[in-house]
SENU-583811 format. One record per residue (C-alpha): chain; x, y, z; residue number from 1. Coordinates in nm, 4 decimals. Layout:
# SENU-583811
<gunu "A"; <X; Y; Z>; NUM>
...
# end
This chain:
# SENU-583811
<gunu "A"; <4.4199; 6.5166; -0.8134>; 1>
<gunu "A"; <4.6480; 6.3853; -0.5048>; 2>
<gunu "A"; <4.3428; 6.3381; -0.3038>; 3>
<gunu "A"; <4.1665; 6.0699; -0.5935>; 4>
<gunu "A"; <4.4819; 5.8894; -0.6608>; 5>
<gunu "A"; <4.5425; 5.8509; -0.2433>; 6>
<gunu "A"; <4.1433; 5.7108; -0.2490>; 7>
<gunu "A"; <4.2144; 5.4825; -0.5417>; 8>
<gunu "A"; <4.5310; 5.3630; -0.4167>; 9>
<gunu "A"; <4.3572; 5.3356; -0.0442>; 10>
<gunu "A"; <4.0599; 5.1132; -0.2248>; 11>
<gunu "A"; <4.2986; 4.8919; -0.4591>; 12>
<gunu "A"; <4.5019; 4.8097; -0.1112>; 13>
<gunu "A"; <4.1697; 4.7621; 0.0649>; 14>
<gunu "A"; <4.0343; 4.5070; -0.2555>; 15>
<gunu "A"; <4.3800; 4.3391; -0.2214>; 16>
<gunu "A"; <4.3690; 4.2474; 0.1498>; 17>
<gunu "A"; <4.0380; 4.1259; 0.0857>; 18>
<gunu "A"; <4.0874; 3.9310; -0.2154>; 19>
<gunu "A"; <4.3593; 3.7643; -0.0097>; 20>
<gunu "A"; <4.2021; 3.7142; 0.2860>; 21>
<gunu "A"; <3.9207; 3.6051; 0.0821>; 22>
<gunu "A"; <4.1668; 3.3268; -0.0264>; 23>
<gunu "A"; <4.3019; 3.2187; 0.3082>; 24>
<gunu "A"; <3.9632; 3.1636; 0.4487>; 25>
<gunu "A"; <3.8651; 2.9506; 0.1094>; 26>
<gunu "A"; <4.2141; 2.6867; 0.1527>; 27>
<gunu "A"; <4.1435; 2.7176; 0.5450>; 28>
<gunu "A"; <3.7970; 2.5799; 0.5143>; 29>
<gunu "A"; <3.7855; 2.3888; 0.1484>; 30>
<gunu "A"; <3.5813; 2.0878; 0.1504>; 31>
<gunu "A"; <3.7054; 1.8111; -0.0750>; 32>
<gunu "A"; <3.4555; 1.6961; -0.3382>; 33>
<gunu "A"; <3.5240; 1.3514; -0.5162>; 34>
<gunu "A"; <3.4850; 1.4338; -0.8781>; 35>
<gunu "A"; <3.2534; 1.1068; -0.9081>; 36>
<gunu "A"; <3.0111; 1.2688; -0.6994>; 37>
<gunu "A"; <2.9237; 1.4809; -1.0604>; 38>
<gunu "A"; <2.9704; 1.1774; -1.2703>; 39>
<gunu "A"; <2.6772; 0.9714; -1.0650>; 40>
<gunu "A"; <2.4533; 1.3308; -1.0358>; 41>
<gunu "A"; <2.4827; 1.3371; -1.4294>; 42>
<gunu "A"; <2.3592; 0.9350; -1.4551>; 43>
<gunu "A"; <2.1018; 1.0262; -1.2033>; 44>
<gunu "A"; <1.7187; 1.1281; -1.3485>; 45>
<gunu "A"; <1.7684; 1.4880; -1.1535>; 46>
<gunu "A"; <1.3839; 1.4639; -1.0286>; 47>
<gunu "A"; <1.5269; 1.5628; -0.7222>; 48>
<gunu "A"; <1.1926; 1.4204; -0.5743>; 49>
<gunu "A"; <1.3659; 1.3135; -0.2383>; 50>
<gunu "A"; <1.2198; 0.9471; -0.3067>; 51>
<gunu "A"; <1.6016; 0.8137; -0.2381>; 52>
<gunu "A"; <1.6057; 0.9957; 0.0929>; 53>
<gunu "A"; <1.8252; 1.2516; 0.0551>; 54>
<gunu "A"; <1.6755; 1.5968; -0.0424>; 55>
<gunu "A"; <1.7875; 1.5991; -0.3890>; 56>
<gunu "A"; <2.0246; 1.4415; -0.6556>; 57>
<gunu "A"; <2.3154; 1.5680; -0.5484>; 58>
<gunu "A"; <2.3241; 1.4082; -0.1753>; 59>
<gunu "A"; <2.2088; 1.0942; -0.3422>; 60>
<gunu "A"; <2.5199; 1.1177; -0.5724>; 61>
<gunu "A"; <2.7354; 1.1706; -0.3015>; 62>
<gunu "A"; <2.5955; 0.8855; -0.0326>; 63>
<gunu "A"; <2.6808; 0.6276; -0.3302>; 64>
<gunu "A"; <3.0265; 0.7537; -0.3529>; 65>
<gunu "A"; <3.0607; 0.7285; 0.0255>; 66>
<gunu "A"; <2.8982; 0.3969; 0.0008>; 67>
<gunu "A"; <3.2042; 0.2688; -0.1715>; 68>
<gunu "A"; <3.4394; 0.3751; 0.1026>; 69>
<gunu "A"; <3.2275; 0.2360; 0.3739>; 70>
<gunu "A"; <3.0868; -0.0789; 0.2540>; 71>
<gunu "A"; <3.2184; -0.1392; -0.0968>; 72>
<gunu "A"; <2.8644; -0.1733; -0.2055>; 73>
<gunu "A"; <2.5575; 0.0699; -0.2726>; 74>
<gunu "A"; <2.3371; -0.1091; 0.0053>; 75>
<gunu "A"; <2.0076; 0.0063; 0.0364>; 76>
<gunu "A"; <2.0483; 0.2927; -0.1684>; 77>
<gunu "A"; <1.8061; 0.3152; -0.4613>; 78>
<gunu "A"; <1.6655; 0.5970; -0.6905>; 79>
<gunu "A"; <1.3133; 0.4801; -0.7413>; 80>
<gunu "A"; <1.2927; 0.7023; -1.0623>; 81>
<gunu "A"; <1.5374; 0.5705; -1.2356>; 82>
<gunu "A"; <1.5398; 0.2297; -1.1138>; 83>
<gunu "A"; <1.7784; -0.0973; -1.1747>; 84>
<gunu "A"; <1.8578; 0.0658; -1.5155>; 85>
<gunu "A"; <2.0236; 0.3955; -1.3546>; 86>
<gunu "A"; <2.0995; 0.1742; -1.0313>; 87>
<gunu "A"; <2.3473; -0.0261; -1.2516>; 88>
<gunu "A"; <2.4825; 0.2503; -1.4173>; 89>
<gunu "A"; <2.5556; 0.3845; -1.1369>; 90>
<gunu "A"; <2.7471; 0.0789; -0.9917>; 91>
<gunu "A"; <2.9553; 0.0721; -1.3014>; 92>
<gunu "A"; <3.1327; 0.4344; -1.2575>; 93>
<gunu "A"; <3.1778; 0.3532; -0.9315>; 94>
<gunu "A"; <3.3266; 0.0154; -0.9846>; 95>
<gunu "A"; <3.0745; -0.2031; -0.8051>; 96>
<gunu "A"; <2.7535; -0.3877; -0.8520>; 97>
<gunu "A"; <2.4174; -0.3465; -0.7262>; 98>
<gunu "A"; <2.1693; -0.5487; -0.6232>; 99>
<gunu "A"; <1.8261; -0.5365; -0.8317>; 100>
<gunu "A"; <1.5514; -0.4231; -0.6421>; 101>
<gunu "A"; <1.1409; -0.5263; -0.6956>; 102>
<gunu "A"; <0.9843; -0.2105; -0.8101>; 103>
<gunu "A"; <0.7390; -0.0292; -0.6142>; 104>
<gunu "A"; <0.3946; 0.1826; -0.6934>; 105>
<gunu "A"; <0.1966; 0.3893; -0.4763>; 106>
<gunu "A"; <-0.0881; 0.2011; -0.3366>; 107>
<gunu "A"; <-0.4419; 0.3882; -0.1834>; 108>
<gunu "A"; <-0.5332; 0.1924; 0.1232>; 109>
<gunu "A"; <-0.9045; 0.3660; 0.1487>; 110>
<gunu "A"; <-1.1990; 0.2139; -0.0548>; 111>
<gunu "A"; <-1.4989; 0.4371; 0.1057>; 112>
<gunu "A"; <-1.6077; 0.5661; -0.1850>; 113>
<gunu "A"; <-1.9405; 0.8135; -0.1990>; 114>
<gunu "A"; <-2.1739; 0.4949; -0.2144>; 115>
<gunu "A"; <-1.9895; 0.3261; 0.0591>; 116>
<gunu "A"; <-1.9272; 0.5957; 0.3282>; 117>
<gunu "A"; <-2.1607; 0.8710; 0.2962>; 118>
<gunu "A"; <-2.0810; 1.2130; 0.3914>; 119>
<gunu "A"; <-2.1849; 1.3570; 0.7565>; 120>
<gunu "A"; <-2.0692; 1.6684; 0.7611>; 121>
<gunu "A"; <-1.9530; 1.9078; 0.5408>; 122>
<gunu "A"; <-1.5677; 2.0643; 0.5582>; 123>
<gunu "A"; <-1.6085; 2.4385; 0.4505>; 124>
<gunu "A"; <-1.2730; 2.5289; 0.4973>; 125>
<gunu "A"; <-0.9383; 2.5558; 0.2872>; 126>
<gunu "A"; <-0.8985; 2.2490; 0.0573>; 127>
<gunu "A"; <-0.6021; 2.0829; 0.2125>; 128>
<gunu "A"; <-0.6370; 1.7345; 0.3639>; 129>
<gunu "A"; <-0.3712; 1.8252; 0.6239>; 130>
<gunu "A"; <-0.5645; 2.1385; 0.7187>; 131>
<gunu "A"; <-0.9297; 1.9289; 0.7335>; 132>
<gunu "A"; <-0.7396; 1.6815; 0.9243>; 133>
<gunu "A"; <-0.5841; 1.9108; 1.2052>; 134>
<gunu "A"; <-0.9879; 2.0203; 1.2486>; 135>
<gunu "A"; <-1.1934; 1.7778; 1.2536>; 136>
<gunu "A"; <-1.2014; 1.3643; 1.2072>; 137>
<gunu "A"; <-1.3581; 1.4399; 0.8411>; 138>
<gunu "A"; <-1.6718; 1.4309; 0.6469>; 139>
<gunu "A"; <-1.7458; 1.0734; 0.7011>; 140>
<gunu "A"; <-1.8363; 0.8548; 1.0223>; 141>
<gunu "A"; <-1.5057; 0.6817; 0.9057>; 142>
<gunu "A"; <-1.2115; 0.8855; 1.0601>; 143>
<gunu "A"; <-0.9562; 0.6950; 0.9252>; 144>
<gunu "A"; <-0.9957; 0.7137; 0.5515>; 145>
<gunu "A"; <-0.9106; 0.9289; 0.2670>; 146>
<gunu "A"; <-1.0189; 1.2760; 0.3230>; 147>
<gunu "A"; <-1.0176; 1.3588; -0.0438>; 148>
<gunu "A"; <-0.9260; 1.6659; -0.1260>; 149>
<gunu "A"; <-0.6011; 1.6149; -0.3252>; 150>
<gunu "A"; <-0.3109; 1.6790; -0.1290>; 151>
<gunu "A"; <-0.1190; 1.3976; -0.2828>; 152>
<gunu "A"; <-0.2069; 1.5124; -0.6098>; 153>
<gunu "A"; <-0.1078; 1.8339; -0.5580>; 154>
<gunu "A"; <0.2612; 1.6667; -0.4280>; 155>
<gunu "A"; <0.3242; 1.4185; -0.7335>; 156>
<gunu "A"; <0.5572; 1.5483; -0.9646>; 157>
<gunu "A"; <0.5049; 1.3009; -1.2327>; 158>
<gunu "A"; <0.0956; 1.3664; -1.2982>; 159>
<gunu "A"; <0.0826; 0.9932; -1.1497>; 160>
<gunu "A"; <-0.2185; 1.0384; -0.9229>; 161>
<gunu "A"; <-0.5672; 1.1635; -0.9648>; 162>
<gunu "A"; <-0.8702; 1.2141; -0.7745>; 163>
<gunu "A"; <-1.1642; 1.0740; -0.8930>; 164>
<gunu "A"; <-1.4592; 1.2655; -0.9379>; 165>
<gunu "A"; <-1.6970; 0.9530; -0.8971>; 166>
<gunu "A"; <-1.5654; 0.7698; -0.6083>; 167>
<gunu "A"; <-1.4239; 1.1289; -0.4262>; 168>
<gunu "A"; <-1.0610; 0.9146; -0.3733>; 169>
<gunu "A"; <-0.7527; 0.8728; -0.5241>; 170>
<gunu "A"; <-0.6113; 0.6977; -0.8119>; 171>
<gunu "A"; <-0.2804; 0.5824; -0.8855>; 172>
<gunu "A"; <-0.1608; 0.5495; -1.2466>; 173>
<gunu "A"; <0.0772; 0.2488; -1.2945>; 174>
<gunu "A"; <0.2574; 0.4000; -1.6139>; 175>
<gunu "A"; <0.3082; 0.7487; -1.4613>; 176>
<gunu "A"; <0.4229; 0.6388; -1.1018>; 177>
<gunu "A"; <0.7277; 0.5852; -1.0240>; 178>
<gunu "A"; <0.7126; 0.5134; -0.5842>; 179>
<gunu "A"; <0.9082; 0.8323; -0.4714>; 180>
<gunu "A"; <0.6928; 0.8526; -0.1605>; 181>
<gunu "A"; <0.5754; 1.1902; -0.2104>; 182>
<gunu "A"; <0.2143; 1.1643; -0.2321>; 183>
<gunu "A"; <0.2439; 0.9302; 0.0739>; 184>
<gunu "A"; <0.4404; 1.2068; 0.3034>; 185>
<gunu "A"; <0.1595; 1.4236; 0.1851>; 186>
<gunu "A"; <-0.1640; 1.2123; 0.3125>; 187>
<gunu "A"; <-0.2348; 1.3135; 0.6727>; 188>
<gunu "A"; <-0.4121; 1.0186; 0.7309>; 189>
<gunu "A"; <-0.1276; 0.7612; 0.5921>; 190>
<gunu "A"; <-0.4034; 0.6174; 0.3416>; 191>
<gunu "A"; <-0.1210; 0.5673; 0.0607>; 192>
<gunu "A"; <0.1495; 0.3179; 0.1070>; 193>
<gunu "A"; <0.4549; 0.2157; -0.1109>; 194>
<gunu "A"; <0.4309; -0.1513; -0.1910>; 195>
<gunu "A"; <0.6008; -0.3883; -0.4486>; 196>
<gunu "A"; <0.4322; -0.3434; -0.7423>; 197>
<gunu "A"; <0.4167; -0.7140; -0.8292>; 198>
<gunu "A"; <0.4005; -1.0761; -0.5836>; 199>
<gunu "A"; <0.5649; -1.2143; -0.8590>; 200>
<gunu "A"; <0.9303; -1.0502; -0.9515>; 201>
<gunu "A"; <0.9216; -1.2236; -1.3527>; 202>
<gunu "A"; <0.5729; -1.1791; -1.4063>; 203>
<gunu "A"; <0.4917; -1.0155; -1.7376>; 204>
<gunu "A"; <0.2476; -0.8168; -1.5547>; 205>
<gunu "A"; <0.1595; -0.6861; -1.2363>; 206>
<gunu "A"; <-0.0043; -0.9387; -0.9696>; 207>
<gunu "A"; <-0.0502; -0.7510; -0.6498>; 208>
<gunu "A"; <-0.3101; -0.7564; -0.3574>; 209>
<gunu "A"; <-0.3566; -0.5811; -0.0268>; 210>
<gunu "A"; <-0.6197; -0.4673; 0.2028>; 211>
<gunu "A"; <-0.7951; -0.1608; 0.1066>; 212>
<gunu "A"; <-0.8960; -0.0372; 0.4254>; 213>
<gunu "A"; <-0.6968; 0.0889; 0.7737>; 214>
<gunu "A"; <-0.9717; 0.1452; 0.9992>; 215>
<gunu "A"; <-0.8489; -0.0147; 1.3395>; 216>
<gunu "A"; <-1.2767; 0.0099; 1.5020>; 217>
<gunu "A"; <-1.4450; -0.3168; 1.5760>; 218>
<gunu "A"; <-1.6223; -0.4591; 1.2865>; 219>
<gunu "A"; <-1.9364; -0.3219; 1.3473>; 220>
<gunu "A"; <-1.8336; 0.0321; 1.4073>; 221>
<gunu "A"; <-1.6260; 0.0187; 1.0983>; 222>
<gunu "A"; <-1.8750; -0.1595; 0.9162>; 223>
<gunu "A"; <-2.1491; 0.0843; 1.0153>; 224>
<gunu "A"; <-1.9233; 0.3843; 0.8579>; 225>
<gunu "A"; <-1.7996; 0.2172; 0.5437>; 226>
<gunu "A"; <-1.9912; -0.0757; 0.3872>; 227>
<gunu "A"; <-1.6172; -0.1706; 0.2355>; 228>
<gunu "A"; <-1.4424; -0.1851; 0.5897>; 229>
<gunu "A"; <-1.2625; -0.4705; 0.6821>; 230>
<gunu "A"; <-1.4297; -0.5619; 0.9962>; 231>
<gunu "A"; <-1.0613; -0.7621; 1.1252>; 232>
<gunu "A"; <-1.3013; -1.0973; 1.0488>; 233>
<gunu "A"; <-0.9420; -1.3310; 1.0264>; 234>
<gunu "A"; <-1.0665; -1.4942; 0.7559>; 235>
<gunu "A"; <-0.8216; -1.4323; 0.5004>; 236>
<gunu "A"; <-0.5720; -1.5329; 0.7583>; 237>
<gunu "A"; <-0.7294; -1.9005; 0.8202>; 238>
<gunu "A"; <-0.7028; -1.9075; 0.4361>; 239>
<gunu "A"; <-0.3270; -1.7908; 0.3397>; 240>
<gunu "A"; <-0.1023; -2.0775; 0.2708>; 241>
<gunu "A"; <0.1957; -1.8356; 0.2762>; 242>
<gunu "A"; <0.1442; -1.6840; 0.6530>; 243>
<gunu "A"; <0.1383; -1.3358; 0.4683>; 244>
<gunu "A"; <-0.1481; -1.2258; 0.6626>; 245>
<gunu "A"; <-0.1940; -1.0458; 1.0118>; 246>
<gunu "A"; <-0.5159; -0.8856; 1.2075>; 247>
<gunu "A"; <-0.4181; -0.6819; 1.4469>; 248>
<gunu "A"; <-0.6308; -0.3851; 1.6149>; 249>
<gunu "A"; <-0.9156; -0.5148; 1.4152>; 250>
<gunu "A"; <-0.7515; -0.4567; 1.0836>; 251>
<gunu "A"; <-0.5804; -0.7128; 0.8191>; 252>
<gunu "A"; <-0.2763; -0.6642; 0.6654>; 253>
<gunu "A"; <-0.1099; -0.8481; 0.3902>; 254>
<gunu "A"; <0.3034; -0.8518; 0.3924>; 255>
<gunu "A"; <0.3904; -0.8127; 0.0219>; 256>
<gunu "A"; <0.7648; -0.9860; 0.0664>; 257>
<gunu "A"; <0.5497; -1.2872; 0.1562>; 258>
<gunu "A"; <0.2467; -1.2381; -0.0709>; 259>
<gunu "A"; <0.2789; -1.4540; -0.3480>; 260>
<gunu "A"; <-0.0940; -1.3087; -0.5096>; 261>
<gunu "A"; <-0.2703; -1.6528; -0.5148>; 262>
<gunu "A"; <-0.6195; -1.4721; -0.4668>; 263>
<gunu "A"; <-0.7329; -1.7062; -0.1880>; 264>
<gunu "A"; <-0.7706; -1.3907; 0.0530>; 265>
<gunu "A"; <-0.9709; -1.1840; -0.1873>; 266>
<gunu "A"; <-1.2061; -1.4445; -0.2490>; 267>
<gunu "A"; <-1.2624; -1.5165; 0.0999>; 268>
<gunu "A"; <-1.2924; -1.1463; 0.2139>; 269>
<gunu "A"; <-1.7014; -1.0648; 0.3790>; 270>
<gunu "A"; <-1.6983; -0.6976; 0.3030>; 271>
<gunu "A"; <-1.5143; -0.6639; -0.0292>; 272>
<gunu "A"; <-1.1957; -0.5355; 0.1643>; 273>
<gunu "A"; <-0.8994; -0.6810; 0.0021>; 274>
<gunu "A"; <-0.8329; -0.5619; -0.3337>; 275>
<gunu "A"; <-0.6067; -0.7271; -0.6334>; 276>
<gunu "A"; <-0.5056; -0.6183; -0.9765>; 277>
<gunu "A"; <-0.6983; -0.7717; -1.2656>; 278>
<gunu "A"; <-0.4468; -1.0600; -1.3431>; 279>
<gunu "A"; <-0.5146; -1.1539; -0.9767>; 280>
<gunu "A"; <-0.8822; -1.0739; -1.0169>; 281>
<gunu "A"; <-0.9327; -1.3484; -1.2992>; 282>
<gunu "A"; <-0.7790; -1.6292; -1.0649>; 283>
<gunu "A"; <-1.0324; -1.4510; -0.7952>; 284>
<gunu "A"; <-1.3346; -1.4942; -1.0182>; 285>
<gunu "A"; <-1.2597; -1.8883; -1.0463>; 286>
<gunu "A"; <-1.2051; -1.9404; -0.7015>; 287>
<gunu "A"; <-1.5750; -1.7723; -0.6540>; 288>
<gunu "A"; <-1.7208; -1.9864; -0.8885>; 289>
<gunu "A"; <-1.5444; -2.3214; -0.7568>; 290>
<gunu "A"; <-1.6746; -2.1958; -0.3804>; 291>
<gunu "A"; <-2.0481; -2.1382; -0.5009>; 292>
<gunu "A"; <-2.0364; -2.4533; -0.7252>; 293>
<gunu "A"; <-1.9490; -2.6407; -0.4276>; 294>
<gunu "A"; <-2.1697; -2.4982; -0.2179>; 295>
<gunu "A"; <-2.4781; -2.5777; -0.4688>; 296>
<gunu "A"; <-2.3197; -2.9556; -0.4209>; 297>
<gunu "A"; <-2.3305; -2.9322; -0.0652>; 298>
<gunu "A"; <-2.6482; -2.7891; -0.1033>; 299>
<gunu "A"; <-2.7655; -3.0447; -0.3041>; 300>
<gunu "A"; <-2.6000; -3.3324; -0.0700>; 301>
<gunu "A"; <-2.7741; -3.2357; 0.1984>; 302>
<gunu "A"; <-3.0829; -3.1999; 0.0427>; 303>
<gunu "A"; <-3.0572; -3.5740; -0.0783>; 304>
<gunu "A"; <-2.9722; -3.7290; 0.2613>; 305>
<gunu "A"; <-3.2889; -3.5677; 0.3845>; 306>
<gunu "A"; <-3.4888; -3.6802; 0.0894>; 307>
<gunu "A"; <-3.3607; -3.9873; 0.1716>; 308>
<gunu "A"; <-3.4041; -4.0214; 0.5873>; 309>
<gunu "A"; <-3.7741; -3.8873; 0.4689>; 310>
<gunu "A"; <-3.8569; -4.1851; 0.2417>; 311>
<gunu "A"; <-3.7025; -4.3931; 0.5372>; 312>
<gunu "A"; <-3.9052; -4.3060; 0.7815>; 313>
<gunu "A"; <-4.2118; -4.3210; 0.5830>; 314>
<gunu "A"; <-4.1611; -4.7203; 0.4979>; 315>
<gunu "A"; <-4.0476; -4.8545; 0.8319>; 316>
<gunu "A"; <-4.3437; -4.9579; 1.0118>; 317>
<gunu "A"; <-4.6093; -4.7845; 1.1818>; 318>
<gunu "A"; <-4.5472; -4.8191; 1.6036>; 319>
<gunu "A"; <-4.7899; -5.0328; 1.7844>; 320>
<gunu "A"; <-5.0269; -4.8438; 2.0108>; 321>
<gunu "A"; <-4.9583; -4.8714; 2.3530>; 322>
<gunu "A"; <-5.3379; -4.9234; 2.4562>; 323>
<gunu "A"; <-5.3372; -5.2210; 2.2447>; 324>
<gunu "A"; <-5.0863; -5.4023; 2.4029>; 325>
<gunu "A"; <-5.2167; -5.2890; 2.7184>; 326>
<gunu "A"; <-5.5383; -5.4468; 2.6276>; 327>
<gunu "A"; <-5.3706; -5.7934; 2.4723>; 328>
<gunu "A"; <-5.2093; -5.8627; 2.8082>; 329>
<gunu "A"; <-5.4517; -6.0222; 3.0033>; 330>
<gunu "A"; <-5.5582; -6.2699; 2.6941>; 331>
<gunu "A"; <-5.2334; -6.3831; 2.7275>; 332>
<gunu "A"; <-5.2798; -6.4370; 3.0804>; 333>
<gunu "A"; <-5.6299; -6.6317; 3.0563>; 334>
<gunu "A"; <-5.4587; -6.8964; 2.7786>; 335>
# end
């Protein structure tokens, strides 16, 4: 009976000093937590989709709180699923304002579908893109496009992206998307890019345009692999009022801070390479009609002014023959 009661009074003594050396070590090394830090992770969505940045909610929650202290404003940080709504709610527990910021969609930058790049080899390995890519430059001659089998669709946590089955490349749903980056970190080839998802900030709907295509070969090696390639041309530069336009490496690429989706580029584009929404589009069908009506006129013009030299030429008179004035010489002499 002695010898249990020692053992429990040994073991109660031994929980004690650790319970209390538990407790030393926990004031020694507490770490302070602003009780904000909860109220902003609560206003947060809680995707935790890492489209802020920061791995999850939480160290979004706590940068804006430590925003405050640095700058007295949120800066650049932005939660792309909640947006200006949950941006401003934000602001307002933490006693500051932030700026609105354009909102943003997922754009594919690859337009090689089946009919345009046909396949040259076949990948009969695990269906990852990142795998395919580490292998071998991909099915097509085009080693810079999508490879297409769904790695960003497998990384979207909102069901916002979708391969389709026709073309063999992705699609982006506007609704569904909300620009967390995701399917963009997943895309070993960087074919997806985060844009602003309209030119115009107030426009009731979406008016964006960009160039569907990031092969960086001269034009006729990328025209040779994709019949939708931009072949780097400089066209759509020559035409773009708003100096929202580059080539470089034998590849276009429209700014969209400086795009202002007039349609000009799209119109102008050889190969089909620069792609716009539909509200864009319209304006785009327009501009094709007013370039192919004036080229009929031109057409036309010219077509007159020879009609016209023709007639010309057929009333002024006929040229004396030289052996008849050769011949009317001496007569002239004789007299």
């Amino acid at each position: 009976m002695n010898v249990i009661l020692i053992a429990l009074i040994a073991l109660g003594a031994i929980g004690l000093i650790g319970s209390l050396l538990l407790y030393l070590v926990a004031k020694q090394f507490y770490v302070y937590e602003d009780p904000r830090v909860g109220q902003v992770e609560e206003a947060l969505p809680g995707a935790n989709c890492g489209g802020c940045g920061f791995p999850g909610c939480h160290g979004m929650a706590d940068a804006c709180v430590k925003a405050k202290d640095a700058k007295g404003e949120l800066g650049d940080l932005f939660c792309p699923v909640g947006g200006n709504d949950v941006m401003a709610q934000v602001s307002s527990l933490l006693g500051m304002e932030a700026a609105a910021a354009d909102p943003k969609i997922a754009v594919v930058r690859c337009n090689g579908n089946l009919c345009s790049r046909p396949k040259v080899a076949v990948f009969d390995g695990a269906k990852s893109c990142a795998i395919a890519a580490s292998t071998f430059s991909g099915e097509t001659g085009c080693a810079f496009g999508c490879v297409g089998l769904g790695d960003c669709v497998k990384a979207c946590q909102f069901d916002a992206i979708h391969m389709n089955t026709e073309t063999g490349l992705p699609e982006v749903d506007e609704e569904k998307c909300v620009a967390c980056g995701a399917c963009a970190k997943a895309c070993p080839k960087f074919v997806i890019e985060i844009r602003k998802k309209s030119a115009m900030a107030k426009a009731p709907t979406a008016k964006r345009v960009w160039v569907s295509c990031i092969n960086k070969d001269k034009g006729a090696v990328a025209r040779k692999a994709c019949n939708n390639a931009c072949i780097g041309c400089g066209k759509c530069q020559k035409v773009c009022k708003f100096d929202a336009i580059t080539v470089e490496n034998n590849l276009a690429f429209i700014d969209s801070e400086k795009c202002k989706a007039c349609g000009m580029c799209v119109a102008e584009c050889p190969t089909g390479a620069i792609h716009a929404t539909e509200p864009v589009m319209a304006v785009v069908e327009k501009l094709k009609a007013k370039k192919a009506a004036d080229a009929a006129k031109a057409k036309e013009e010219a077509a007159k002014k020879a009609a016209e030299a023709k007639a010309a030429a057929e009333a002024a008179p006929a040229p004396q023959p030289v052996a008849e004035k050769v011949a009317e010489a001496p007569k002239a002499e004789k007299q």
